[in-house]
C-alpha positions in Angstrom: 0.0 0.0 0.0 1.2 3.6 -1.0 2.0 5.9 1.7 0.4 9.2 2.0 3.4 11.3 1.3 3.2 9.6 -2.4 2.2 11.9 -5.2 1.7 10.1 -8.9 -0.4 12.7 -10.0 2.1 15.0 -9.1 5.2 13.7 -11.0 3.2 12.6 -14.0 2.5 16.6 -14.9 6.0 17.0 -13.8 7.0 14.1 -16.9 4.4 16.0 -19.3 6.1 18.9 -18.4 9.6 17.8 -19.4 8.1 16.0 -22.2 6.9 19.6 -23.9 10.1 21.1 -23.3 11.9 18.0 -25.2 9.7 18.8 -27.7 11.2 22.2 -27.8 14.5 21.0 -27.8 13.4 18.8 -31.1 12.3 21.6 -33.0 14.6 23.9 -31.7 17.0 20.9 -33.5 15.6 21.0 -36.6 15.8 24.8 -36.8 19.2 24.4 -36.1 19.6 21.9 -38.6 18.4 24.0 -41.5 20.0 27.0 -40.6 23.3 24.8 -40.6 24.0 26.3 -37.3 25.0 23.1 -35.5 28.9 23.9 -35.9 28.8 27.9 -34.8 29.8 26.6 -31.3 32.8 24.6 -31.3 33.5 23.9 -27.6 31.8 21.6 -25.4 31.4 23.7 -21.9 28.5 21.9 -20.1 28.9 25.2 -17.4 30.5 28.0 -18.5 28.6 27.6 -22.2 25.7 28.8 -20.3 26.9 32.4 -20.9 27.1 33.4 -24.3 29.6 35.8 -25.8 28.9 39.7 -24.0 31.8 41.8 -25.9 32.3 42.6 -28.9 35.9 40.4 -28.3 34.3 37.8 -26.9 32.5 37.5 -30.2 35.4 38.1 -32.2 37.1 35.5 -30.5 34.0 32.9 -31.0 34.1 33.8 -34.7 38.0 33.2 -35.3 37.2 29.9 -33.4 34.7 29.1 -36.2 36.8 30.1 -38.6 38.7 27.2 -38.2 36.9 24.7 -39.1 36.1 23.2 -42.6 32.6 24.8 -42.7 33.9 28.4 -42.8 36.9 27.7 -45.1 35.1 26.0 -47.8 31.8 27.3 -47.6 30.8 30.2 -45.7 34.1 31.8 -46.0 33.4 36.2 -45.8 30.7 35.7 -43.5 30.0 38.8 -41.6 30.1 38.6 -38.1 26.4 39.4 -38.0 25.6 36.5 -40.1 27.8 34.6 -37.5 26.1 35.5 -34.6 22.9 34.3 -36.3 24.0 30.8 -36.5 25.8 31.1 -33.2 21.9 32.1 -31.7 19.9 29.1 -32.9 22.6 26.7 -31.9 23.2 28.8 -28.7 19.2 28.1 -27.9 19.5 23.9 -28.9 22.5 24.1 -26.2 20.3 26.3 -23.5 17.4 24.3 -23.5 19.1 20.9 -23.1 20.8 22.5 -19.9 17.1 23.8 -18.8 15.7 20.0 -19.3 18.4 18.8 -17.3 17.9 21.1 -14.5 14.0 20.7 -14.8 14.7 16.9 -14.9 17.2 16.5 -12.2 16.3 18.8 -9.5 12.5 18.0 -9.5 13.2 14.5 -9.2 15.7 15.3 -6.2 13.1 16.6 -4.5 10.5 13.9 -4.7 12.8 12.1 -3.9 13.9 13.5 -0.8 10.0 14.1 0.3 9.5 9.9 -1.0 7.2 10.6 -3.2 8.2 8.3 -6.2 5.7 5.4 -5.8 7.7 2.7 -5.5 9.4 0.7 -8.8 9.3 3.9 -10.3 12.6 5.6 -8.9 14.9 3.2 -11.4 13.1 4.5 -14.8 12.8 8.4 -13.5 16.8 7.8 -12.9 17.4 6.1 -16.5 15.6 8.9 -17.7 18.0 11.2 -15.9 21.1 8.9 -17.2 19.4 9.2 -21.1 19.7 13.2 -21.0 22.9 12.7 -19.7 23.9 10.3 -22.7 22.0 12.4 -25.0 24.3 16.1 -24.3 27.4 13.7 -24.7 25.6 12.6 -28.1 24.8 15.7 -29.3 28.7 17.0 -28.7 29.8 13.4 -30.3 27.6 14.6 -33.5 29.2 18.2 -33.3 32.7 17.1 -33.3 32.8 14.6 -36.6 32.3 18.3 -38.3 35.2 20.2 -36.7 37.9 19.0 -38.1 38.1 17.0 -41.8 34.0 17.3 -42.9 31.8 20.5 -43.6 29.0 19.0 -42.1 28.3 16.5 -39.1 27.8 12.7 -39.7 24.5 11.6 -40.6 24.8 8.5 -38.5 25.6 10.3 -35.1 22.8 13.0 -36.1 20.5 10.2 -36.2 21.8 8.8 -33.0 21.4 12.6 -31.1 17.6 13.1 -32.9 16.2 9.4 -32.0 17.9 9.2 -28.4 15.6 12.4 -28.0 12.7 11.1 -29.4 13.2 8.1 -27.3 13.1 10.1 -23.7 10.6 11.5 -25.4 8.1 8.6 -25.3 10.0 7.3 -22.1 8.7 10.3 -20.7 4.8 9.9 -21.9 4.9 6.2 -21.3 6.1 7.0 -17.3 3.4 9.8 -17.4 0.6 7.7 -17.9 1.6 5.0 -15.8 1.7 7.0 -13.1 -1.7 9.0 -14.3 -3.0 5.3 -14.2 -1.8 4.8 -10.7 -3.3 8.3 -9.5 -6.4 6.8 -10.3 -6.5 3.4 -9.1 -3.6 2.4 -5.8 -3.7 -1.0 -7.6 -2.9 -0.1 -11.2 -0.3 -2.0 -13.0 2.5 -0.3 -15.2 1.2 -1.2 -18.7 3.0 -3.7 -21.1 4.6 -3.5 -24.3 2.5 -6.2 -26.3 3.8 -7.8 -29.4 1.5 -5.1 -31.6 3.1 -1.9 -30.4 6.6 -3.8 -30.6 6.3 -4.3 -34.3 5.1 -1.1 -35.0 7.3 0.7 -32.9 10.2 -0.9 -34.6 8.4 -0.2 -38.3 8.3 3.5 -36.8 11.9 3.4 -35.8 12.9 2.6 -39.0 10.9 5.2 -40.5 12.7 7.9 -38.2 16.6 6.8 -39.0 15.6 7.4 -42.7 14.2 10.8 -41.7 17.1 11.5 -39.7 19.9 10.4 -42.9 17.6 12.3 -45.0 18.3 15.2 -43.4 22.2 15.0 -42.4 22.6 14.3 -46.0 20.3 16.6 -47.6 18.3 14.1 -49.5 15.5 16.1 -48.8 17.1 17.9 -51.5 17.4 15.7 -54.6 13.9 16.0 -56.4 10.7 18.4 -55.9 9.0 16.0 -57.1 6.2 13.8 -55.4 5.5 10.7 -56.5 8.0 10.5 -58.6 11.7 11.3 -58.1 13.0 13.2 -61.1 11.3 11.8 -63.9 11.3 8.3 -62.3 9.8 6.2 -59.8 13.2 4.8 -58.4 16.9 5.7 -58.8 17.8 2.5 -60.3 21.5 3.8 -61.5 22.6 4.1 -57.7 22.2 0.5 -57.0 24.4 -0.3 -60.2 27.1 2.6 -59.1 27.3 1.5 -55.8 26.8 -1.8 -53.2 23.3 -1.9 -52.0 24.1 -1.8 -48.0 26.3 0.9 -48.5 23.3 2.7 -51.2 21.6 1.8 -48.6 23.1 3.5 -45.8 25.0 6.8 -47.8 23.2 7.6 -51.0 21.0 10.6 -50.9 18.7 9.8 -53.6 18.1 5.9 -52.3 17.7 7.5 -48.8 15.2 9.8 -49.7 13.3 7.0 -51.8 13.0 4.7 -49.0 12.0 7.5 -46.6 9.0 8.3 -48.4 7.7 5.1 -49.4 8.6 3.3 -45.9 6.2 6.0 -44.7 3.3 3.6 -45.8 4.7 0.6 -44.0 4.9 2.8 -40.8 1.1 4.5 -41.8 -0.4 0.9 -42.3 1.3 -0.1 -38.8 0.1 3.2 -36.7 -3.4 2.3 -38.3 -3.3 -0.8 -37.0 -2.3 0.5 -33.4 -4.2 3.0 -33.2 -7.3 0.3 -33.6 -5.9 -1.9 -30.5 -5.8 1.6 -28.9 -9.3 2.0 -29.2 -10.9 -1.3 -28.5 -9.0 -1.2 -25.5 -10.8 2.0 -24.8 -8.8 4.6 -25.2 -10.3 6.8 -28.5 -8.6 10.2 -27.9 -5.0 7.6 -28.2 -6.6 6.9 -31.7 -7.3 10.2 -32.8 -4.4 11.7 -31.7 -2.1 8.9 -33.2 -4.0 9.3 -36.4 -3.9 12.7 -36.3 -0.1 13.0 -36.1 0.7 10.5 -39.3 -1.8 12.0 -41.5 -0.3 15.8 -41.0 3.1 14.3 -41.0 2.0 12.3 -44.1 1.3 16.0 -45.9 4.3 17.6 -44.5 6.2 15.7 -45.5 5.0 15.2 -49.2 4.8 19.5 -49.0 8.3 20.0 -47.9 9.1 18.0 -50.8 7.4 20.1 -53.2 8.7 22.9 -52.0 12.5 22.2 -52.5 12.6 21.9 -48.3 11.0 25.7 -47.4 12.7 26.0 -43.9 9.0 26.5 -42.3 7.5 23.3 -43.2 10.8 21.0 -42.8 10.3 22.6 -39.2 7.0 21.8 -38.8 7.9 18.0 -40.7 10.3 17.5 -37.9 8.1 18.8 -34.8 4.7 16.8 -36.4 7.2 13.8 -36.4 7.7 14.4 -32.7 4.0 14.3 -32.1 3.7 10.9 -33.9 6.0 9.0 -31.4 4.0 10.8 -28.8 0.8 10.1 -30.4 2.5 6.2 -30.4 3.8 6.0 -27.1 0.2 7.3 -25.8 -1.7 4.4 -28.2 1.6 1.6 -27.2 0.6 2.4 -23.7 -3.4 1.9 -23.6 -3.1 -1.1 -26.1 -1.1 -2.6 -23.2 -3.1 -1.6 -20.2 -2.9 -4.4 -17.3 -6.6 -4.9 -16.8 
């Protein structure tokens, strides 16, 4: 039996909370992304970073240290410093608000923990939450430092290791939430389990994400306006005879971007299916919301296409994406509801 000092309710806002501001931090990401900010900072100072450049030299010297690196030599060489300072912002912001989850994350869960309020088998996954934003700052400077030194950009593969870490806490944090919103409710509620269902489709989703995430460290997003068909033609077929497929696979824009948007279906057809177990188990705002999500995303992303990758809706491609592993986590969790 709980004691009284326990608060679910309590900590479950606390989660949802966290969870909005990681949402933030996501679109706050992709921003920086498309502005190609991500290299503007090139130190790591988990502390001192905190304070940006206040003199004019303390600028200066933040510009010559970006002027180093192969992103200002070969491309953005003559940039003003008030073109610097631009990038330096957004990429200033992505660093700021994963020290403001980390405070909101750590010190909150001190003090419920000090006042024993965690209910109890719920202190180990608030702390591997804590460990994962933790991981996910040493990620994110991992990412930054493959494009300091020999590349002009940062790898695709650790970019897709710092966006789907995020995304990860992200349903970690809405999974917690309603277990604990469950618990508020009824003393004797059971955390909820992952069936076999949500399984599948989460891993069809994750799939669907990677591909989003190397289509965007590569730029695939890029090579073709054109929806259905990719210039002229339904598949690339020369990059599979220029190339070996695993490594077409894994490196080649325009077989990146081709898988990206037709996987999309596989992952629509599984969220579908979901979002059904969602409901009959009796959760219908799980359903809408998850359905929802993938059909906005669905014409995002088909827009941003169209468009050539108009900075606004690539934004709003990469936040809507957010949503739809939310939208997931909330249906994974009601289709596997202890009853």
């Amino acid at each position: 039996m709980e004691t009284p000092a326990v608060r679910p309710i309590a900590i479950a806002n606390w989660l949802l909370a966290v969870a909005v501001l990681v949402f933030a931090m996501v679109v706050v990401g992709g921003i920086t992304r498309l502005t190609e900010s991500g290299l503007s900072i090139t130190e790591w100072k988990p502390v001192t970073g905190a304070i940006p450049p206040l003199s004019h030299a303390e600028w200066q010297a933040a510009f010559d240290a970006y002027k180093q690196i192969p992103e200002y030599r070969q491309l953005n060489r003559g940039m003003t410093l008030g073109e610097f300072q631009f990038i330096f912002f957004w990429e200033y912001i992505h660093r700021l608000l994963g020290r403001l989850i980390g405070l909101a994350f750590a010190l909150p869960l001190a003090w419920f923990a000090w006042k024993r309020a965690i209910p109890a088998g719920y202190g180990w996954r608030l702390a591997a939450l804590l460990a994962l934003g933790g991981l996910q700052g040493a990620v994110g400077w991992w990412m930054v430092a493959s494009g300091l030194s020999e590349r002009t950009d940062v790898s695709h593969f650790r970019l897709a290791a710092h966006l789907l870490t995020a995304l990860f806490i992200l349903a970690g944090l809405v999974w917690t939430a309603l277990d604990l919103r469950a618990l508020a409710h009824d003393p004797a509620a059971r955390p909820a389990r992952l069936t076999r269902l949500s399984a599948v489709a989460g891993l069809i989703l994750f799939v669907q994400l990677l591909f989003g995430a190397w289509t965007a460290g590569l730029n695939a997003g890029l090579v073709t306006d054109e929806w259905p068909l990719m210039n002229g033609r339904f598949f690339p077929s020369e990059v599979i005879a220029a190339r070996p497929l695993l490594d077409a696979i894994a490196n080649d824009p325009f077989l990146i971007h081709w898988i990206h948007r037709w996987w999309a279906w596989v992952a629509v057809a599984a969220l579908v299916v979901l979002a059904r177990a969602a409901k009959r188990a009796g959760d219908r705002r799980a359903s809408i919301a998850l359905h929802s999500a993938f059909g906005i995303q669905i014409i995002l992303g088909i827009a941003t296409v169209w468009t050539g990758v108009a900075i606004t809706l690539a934004v709003l491609h990469q936040a809507v994406g957010a949503l739809v592993v939310a939208g997931a986590a909330w249906a994974a969790h009601a289709a596997g509801r202890a009853r």
